[in-house]
PDB file of N, CA, C and O in Angstrom:
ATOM      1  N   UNK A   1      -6.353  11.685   4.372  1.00  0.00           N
ATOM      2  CA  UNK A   1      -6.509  10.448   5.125  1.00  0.00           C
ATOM      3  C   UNK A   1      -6.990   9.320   4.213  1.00  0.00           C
ATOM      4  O   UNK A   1      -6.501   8.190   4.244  1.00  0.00           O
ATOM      5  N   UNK A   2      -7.941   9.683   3.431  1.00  0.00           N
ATOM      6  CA  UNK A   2      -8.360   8.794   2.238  1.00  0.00           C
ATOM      7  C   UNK A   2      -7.139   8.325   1.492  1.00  0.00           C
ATOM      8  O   UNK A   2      -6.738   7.194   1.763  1.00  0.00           O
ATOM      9  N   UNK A   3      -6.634   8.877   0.790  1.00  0.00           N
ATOM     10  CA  UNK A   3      -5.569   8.427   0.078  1.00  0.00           C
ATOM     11  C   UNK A   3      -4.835   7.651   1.301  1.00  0.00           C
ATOM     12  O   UNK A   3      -5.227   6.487   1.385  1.00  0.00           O
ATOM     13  N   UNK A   4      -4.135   7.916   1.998  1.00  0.00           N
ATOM     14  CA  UNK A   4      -3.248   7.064   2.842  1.00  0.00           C
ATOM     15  C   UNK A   4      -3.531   6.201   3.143  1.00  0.00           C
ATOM     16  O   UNK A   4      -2.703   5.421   3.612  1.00  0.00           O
ATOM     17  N   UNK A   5      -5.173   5.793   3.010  1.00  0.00           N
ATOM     18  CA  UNK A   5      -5.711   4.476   3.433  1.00  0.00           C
ATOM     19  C   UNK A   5      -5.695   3.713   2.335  1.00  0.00           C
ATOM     20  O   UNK A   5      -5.472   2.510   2.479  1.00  0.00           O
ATOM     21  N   UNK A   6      -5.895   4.183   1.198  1.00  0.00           N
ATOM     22  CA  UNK A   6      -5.919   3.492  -0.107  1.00  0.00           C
ATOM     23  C   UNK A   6      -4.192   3.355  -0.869  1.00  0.00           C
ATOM     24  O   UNK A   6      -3.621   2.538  -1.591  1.00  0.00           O
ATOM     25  N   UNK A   7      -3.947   4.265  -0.412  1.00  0.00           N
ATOM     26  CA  UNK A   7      -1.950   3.970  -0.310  1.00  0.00           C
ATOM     27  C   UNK A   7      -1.611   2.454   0.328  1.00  0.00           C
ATOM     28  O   UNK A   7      -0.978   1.560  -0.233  1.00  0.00           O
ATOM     29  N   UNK A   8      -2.217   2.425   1.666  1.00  0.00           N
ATOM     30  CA  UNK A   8      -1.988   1.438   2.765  1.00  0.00           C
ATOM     31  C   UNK A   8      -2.412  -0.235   1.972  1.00  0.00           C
ATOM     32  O   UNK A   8      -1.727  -1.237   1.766  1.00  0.00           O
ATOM     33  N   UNK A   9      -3.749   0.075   1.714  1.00  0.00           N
ATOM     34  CA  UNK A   9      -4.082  -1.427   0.970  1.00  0.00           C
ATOM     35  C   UNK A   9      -3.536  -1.398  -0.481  1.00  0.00           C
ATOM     36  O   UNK A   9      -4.128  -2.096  -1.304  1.00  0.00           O
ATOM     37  N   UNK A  10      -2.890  -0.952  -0.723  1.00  0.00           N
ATOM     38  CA  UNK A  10      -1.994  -1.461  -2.226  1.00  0.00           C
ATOM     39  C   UNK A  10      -0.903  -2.046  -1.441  1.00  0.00           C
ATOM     40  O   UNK A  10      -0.648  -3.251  -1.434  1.00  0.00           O
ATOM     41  N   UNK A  11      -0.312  -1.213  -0.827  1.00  0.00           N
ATOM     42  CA  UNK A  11       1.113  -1.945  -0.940  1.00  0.00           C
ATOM     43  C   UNK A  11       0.991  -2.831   0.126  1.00  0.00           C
ATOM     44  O   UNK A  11       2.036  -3.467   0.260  1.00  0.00           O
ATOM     45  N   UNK A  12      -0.231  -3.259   1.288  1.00  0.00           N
ATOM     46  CA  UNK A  12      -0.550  -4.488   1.811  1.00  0.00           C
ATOM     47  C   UNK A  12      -1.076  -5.393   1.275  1.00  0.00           C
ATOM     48  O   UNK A  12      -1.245  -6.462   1.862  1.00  0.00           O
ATOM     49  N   UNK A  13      -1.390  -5.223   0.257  1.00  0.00           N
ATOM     50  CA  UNK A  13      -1.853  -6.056  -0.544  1.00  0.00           C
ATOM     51  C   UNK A  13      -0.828  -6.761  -1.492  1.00  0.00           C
ATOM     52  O   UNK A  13      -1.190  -7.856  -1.923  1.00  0.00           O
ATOM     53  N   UNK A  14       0.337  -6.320  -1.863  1.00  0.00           N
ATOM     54  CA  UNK A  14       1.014  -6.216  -2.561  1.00  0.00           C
ATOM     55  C   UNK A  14       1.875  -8.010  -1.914  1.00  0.00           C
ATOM     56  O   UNK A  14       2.613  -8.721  -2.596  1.00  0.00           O
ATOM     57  N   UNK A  15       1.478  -8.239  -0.630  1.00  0.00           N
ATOM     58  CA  UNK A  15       2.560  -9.786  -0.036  1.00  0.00           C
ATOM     59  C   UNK A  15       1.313 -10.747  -0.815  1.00  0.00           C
ATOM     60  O   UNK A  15       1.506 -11.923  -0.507  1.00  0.00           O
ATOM     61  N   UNK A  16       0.431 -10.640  -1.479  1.00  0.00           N
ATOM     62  CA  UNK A  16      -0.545 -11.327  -1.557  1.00  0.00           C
ATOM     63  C   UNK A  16      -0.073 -12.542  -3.467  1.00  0.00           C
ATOM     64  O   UNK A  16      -0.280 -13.676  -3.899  1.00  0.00           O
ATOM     65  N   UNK A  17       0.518 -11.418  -3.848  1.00  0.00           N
ATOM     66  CA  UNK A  17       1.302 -12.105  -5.166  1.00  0.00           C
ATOM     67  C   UNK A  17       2.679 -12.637  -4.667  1.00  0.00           C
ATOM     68  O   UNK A  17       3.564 -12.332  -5.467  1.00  0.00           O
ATOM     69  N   UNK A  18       2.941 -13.043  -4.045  1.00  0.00           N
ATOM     70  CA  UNK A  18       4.566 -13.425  -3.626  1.00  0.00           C
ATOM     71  C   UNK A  18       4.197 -14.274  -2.120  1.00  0.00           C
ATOM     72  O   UNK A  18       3.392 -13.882  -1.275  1.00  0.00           O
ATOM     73  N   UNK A  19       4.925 -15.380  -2.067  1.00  0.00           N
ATOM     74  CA  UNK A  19       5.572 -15.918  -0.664  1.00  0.00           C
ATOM     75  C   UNK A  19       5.754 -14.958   0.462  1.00  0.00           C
ATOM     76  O   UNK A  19       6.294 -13.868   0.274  1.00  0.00           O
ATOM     77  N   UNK A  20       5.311 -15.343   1.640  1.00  0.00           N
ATOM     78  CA  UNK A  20       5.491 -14.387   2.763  1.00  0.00           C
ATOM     79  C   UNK A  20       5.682 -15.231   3.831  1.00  0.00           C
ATOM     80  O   UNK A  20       5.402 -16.427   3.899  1.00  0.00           O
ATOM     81  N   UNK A  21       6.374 -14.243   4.983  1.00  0.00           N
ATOM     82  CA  UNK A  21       6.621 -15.187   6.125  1.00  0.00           C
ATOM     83  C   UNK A  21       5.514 -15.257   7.367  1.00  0.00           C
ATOM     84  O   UNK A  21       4.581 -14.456   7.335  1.00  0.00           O
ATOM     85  N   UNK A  22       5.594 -16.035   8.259  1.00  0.00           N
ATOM     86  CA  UNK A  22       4.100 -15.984   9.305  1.00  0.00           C
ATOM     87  C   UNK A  22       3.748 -15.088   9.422  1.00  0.00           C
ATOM     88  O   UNK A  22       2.626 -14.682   9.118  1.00  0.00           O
ATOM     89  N   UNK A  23       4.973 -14.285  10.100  1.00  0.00           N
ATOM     90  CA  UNK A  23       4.696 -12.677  10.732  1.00  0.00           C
ATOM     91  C   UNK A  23       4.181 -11.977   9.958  1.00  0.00           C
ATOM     92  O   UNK A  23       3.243 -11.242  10.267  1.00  0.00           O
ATOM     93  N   UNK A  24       4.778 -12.065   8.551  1.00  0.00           N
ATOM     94  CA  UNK A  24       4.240 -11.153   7.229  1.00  0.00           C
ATOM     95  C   UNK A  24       2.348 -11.650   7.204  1.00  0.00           C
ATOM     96  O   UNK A  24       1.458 -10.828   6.986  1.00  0.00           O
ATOM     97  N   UNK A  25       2.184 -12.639   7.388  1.00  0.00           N
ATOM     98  CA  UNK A  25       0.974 -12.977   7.022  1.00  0.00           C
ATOM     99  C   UNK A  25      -0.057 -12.857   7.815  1.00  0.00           C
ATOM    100  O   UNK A  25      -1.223 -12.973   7.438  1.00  0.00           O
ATOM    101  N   UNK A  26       0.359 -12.582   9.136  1.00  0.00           N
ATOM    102  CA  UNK A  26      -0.473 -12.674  10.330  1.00  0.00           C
ATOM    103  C   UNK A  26      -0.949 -10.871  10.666  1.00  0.00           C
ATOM    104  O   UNK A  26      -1.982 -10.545  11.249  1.00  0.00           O
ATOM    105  N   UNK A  27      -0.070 -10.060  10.213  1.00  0.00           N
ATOM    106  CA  UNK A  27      -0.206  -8.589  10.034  1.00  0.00           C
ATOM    107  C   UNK A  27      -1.144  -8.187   8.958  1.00  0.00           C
ATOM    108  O   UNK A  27      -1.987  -7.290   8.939  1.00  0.00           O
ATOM    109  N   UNK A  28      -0.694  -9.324   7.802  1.00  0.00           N
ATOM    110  CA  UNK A  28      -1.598  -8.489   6.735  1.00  0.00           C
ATOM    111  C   UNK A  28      -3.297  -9.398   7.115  1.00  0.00           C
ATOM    112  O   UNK A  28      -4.336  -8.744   7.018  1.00  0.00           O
ATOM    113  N   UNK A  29      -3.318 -10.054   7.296  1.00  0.00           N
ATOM    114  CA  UNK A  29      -4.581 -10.621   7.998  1.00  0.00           C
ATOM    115  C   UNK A  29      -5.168  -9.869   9.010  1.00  0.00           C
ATOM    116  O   UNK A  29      -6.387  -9.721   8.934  1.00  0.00           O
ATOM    117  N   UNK A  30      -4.319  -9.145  10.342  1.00  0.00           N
ATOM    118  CA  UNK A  30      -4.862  -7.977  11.022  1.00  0.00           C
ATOM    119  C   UNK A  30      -5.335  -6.782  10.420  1.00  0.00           C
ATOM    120  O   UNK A  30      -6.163  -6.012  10.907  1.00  0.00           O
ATOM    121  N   UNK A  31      -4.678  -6.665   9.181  1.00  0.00           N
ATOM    122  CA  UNK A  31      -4.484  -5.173   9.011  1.00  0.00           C
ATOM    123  C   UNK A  31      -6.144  -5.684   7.813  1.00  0.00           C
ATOM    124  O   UNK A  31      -7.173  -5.016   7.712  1.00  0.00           O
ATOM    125  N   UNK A  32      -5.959  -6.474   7.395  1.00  0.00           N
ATOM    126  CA  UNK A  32      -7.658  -6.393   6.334  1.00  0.00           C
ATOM    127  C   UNK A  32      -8.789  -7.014   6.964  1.00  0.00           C
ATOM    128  O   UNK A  32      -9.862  -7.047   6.362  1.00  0.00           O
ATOM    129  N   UNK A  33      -8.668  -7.499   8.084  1.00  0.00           N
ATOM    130  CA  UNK A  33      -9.559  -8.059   9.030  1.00  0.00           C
ATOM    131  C   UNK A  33     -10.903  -7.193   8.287  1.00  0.00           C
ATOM    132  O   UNK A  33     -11.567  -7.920   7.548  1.00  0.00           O
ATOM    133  N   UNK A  34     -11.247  -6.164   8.357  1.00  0.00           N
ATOM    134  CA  UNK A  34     -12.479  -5.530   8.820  1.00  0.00           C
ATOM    135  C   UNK A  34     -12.626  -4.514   6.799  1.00  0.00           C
ATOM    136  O   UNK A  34     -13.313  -3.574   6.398  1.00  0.00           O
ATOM    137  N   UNK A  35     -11.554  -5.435   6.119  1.00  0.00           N
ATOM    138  CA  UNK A  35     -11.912  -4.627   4.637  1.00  0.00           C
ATOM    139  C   UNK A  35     -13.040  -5.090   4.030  1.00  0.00           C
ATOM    140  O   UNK A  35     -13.291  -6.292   3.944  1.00  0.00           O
ATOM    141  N   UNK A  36     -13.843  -4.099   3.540  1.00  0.00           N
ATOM    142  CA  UNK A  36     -14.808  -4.957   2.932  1.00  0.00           C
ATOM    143  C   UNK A  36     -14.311  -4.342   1.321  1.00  0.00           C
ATOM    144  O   UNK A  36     -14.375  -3.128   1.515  1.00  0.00           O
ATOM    145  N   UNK A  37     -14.048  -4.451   0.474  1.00  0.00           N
ATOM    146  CA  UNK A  37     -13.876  -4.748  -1.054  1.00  0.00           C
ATOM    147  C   UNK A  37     -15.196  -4.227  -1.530  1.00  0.00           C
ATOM    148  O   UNK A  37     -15.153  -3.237  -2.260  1.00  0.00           O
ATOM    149  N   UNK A  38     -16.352  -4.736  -1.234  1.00  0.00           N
ATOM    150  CA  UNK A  38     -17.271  -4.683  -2.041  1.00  0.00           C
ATOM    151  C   UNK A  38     -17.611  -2.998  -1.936  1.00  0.00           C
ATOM    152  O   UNK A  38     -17.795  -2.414  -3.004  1.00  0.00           O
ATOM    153  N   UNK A  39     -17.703  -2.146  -0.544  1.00  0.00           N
ATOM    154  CA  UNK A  39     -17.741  -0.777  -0.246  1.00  0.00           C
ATOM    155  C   UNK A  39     -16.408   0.411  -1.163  1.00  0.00           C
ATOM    156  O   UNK A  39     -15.191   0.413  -0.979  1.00  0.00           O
ATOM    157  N   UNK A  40     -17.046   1.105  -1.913  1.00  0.00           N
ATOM    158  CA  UNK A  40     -16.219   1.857  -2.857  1.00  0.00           C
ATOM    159  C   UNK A  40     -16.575   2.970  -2.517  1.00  0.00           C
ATOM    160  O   UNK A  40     -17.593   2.960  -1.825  1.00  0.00           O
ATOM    161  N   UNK A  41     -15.802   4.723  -2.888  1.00  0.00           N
ATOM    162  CA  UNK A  41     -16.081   5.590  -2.744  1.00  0.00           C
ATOM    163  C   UNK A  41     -17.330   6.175  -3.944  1.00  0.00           C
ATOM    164  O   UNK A  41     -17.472   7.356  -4.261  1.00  0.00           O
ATOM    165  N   UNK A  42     -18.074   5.108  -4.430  1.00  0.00           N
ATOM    166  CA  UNK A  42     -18.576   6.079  -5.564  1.00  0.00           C
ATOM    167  C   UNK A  42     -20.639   5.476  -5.391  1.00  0.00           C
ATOM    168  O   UNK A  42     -21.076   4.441  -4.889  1.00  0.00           O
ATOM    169  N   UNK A  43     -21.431   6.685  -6.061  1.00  0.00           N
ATOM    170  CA  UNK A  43     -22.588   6.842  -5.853  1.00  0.00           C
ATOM    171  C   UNK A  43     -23.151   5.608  -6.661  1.00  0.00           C
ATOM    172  O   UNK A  43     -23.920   4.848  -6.072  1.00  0.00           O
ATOM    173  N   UNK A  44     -22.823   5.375  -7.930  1.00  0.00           N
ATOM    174  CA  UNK A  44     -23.056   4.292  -8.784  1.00  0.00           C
ATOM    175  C   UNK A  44     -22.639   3.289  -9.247  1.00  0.00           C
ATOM    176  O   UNK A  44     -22.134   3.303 -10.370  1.00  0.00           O
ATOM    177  N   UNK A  45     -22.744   2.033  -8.443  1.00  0.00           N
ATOM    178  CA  UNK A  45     -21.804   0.983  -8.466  1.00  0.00           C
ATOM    179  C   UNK A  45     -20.785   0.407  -9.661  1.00  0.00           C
ATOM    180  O   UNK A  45     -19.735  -0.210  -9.483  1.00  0.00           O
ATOM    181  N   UNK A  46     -21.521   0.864 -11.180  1.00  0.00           N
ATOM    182  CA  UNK A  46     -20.716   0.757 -12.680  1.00  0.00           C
ATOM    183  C   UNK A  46     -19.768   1.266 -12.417  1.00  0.00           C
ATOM    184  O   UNK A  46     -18.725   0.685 -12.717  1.00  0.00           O
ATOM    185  N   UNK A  47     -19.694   2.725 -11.666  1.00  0.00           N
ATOM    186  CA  UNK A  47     -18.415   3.696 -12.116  1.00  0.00           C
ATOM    187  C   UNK A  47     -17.226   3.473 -11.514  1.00  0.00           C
ATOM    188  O   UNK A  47     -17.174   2.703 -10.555  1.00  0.00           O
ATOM    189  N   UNK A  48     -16.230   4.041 -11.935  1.00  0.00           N
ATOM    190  CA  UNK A  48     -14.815   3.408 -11.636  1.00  0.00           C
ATOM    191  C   UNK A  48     -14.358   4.742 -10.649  1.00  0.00           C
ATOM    192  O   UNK A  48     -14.896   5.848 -10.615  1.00  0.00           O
ATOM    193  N   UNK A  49     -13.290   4.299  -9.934  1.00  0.00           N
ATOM    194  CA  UNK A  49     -12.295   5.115  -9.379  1.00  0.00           C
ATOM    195  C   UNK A  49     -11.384   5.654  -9.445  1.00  0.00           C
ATOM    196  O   UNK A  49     -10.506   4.951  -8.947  1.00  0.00           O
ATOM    197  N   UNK A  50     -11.001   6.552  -9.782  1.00  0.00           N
ATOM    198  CA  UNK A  50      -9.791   6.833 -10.739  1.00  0.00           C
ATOM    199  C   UNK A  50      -8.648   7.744  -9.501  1.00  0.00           C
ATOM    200  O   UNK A  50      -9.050   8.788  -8.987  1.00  0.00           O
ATOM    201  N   UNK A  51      -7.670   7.344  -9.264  1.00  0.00           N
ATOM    202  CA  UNK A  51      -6.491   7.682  -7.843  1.00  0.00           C
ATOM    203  C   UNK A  51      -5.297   7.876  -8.879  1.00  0.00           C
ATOM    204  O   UNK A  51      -5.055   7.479 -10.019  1.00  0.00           O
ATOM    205  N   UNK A  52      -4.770   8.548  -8.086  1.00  0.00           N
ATOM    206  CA  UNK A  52      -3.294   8.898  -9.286  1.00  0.00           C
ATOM    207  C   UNK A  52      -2.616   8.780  -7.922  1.00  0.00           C
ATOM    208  O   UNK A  52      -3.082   9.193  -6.860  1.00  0.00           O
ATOM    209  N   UNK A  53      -1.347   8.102  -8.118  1.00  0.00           N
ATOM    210  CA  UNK A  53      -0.511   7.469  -6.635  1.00  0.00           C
ATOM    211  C   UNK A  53       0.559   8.161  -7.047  1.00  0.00           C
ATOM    212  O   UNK A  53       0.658   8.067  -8.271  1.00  0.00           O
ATOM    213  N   UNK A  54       1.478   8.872  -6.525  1.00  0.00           N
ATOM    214  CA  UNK A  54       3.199   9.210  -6.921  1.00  0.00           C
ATOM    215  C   UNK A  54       4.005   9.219  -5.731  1.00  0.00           C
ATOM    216  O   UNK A  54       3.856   9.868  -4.695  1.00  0.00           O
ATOM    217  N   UNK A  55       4.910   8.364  -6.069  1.00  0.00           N
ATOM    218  CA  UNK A  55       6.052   7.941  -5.048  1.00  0.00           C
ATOM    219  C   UNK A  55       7.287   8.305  -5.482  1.00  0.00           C
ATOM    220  O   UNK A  55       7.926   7.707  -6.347  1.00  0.00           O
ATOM    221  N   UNK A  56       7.672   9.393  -4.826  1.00  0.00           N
ATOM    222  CA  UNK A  56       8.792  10.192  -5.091  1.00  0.00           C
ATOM    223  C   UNK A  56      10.129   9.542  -3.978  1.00  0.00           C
ATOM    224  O   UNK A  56       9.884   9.477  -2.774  1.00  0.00           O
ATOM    225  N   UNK A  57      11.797   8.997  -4.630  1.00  0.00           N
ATOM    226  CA  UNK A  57      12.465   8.749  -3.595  1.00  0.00           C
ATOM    227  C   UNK A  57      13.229   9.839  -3.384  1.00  0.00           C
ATOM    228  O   UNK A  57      13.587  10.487  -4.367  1.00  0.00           O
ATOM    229  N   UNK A  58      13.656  10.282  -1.943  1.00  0.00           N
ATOM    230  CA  UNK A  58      14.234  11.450  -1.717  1.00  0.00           C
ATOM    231  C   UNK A  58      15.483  11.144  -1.612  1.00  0.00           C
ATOM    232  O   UNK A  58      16.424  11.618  -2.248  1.00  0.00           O
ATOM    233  N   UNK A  59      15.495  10.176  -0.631  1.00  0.00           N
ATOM    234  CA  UNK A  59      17.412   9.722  -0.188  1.00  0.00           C
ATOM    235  C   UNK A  59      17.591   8.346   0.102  1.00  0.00           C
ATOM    236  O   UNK A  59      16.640   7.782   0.643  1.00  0.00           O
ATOM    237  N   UNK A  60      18.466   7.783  -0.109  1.00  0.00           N
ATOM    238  CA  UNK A  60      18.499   6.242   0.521  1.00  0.00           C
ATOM    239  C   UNK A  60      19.156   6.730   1.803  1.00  0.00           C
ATOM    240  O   UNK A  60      20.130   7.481   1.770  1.00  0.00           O
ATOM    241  N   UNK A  61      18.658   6.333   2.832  1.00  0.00           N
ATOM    242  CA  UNK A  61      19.019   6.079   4.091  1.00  0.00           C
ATOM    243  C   UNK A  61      19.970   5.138   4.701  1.00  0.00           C
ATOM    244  O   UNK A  61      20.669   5.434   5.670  1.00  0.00           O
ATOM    245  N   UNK A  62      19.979   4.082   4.154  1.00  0.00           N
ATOM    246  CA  UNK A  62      20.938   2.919   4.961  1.00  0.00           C
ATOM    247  C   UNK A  62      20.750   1.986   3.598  1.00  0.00           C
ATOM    248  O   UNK A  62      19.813   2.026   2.800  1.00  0.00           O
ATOM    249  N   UNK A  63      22.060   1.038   3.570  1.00  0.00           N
ATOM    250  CA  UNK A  63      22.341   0.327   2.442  1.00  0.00           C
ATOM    251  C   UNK A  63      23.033  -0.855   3.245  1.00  0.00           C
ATOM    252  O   UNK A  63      24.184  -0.745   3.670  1.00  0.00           O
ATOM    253  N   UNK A  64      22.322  -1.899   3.411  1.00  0.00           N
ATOM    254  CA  UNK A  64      22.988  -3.206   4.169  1.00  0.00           C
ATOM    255  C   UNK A  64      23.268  -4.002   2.910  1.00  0.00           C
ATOM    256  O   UNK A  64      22.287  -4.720   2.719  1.00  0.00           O
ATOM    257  N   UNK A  65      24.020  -4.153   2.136  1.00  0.00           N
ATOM    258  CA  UNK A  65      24.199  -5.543   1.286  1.00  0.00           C
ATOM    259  C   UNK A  65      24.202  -6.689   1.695  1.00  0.00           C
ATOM    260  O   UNK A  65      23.582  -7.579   1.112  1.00  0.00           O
ATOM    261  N   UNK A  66      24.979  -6.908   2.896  1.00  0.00           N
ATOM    262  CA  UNK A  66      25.004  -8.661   3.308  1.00  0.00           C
ATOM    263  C   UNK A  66      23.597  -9.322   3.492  1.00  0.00           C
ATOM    264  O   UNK A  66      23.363 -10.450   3.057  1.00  0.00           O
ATOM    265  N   UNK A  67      22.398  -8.340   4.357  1.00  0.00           N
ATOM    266  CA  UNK A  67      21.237  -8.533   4.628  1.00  0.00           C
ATOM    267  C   UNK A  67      20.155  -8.437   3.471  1.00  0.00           C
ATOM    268  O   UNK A  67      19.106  -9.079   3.420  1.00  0.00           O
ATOM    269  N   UNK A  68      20.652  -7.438   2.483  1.00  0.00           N
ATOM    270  CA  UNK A  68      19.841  -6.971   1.170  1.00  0.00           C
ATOM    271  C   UNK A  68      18.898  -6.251   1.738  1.00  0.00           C
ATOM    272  O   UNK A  68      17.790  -6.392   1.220  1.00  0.00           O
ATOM    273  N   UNK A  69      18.988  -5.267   2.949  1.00  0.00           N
ATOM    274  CA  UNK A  69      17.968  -4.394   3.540  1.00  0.00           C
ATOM    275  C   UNK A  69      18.424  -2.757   3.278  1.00  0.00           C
ATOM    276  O   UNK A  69      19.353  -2.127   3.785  1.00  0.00           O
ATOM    277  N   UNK A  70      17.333  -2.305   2.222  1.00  0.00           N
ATOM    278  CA  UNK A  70      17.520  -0.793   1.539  1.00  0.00           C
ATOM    279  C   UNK A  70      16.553   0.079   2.822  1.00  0.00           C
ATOM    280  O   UNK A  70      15.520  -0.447   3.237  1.00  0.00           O
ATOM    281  N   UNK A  71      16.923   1.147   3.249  1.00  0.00           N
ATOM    282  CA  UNK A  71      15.957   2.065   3.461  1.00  0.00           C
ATOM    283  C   UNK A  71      15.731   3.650   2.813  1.00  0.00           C
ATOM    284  O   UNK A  71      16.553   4.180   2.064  1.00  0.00           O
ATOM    285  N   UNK A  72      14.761   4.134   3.150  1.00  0.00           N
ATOM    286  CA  UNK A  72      14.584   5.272   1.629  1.00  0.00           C
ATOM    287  C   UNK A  72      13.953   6.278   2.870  1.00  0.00           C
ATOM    288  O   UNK A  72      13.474   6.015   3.973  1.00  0.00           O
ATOM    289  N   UNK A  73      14.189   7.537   2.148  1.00  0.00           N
ATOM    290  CA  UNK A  73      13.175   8.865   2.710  1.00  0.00           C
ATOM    291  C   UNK A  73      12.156   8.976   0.999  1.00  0.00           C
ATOM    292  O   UNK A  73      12.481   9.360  -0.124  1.00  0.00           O
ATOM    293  N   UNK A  74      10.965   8.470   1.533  1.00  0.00           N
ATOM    294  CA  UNK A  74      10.218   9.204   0.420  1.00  0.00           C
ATOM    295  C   UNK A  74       9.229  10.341   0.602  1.00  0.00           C
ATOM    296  O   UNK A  74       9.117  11.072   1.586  1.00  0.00           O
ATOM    297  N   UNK A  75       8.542  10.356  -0.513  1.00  0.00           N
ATOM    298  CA  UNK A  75       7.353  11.196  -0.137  1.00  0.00           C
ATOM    299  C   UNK A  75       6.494  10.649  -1.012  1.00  0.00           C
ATOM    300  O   UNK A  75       7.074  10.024  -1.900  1.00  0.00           O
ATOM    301  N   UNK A  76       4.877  10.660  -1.113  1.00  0.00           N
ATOM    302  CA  UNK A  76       3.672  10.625  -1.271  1.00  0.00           C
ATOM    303  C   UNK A  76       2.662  11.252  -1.752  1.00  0.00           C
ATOM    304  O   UNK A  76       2.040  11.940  -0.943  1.00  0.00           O
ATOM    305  N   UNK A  77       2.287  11.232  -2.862  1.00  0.00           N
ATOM    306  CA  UNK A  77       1.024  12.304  -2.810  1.00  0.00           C
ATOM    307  C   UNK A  77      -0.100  11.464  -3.526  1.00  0.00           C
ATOM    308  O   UNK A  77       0.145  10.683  -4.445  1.00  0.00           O
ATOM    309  N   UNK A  78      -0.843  11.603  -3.224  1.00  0.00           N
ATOM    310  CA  UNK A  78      -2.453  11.001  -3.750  1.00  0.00           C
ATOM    311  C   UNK A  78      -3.397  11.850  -3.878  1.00  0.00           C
ATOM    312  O   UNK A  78      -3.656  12.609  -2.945  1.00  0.00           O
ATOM    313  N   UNK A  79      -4.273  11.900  -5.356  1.00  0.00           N
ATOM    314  CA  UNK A  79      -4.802  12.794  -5.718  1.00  0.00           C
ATOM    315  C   UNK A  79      -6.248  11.889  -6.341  1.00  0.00           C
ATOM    316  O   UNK A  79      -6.049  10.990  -7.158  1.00  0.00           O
ATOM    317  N   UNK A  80      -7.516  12.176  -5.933  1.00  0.00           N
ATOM    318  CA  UNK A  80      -8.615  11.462  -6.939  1.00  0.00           C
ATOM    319  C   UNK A  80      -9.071  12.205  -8.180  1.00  0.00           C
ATOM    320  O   UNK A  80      -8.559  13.314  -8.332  1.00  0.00           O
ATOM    321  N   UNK A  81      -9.525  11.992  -8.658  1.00  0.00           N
ATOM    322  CA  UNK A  81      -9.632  12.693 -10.352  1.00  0.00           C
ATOM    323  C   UNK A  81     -11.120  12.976 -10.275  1.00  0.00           C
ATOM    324  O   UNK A  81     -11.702  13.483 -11.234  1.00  0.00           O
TER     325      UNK A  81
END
């Protein structure tokens, strides 16, 4: 569950370097409403976090060119060190 949450704020985080649309912006504003940044998983505030992320693609699912909309089967695994 940890990892999936820390999966979740990367790649929501991720509209934050790039142009986005209302809707895009109004979700990711719901969705970090209640993040606090400063709260980390670790005992001593110096130390770092170390997550190993792997995003494996399994199949492309649907291929729209006119729209430029890809969909994928992936999989996930998150591991802390």
């Amino acid at each position: 569950m940890e990892c999936a949450l820390v999966l979740l704020l990367v790649i929501v985080s991720s509209p934050l370097l790039v142009d986005c649309s209302l809707e895009e912006h109004r979700l990711l504003e719901s969705l970090m409403f209640s993040y606090v940044k400063e709260e980390r998983p670790v005992f001593e505030e110096e130390n770092s976090v170390q997550l190993t992320i792997s995003l494996d693609l399994r199949q492309i699912l649907d291929l729209d060119e006119k729209n430029q909309v890809e969909k994928y089967s992936t999989k996930k695994d998150c591991k802390n060190k």
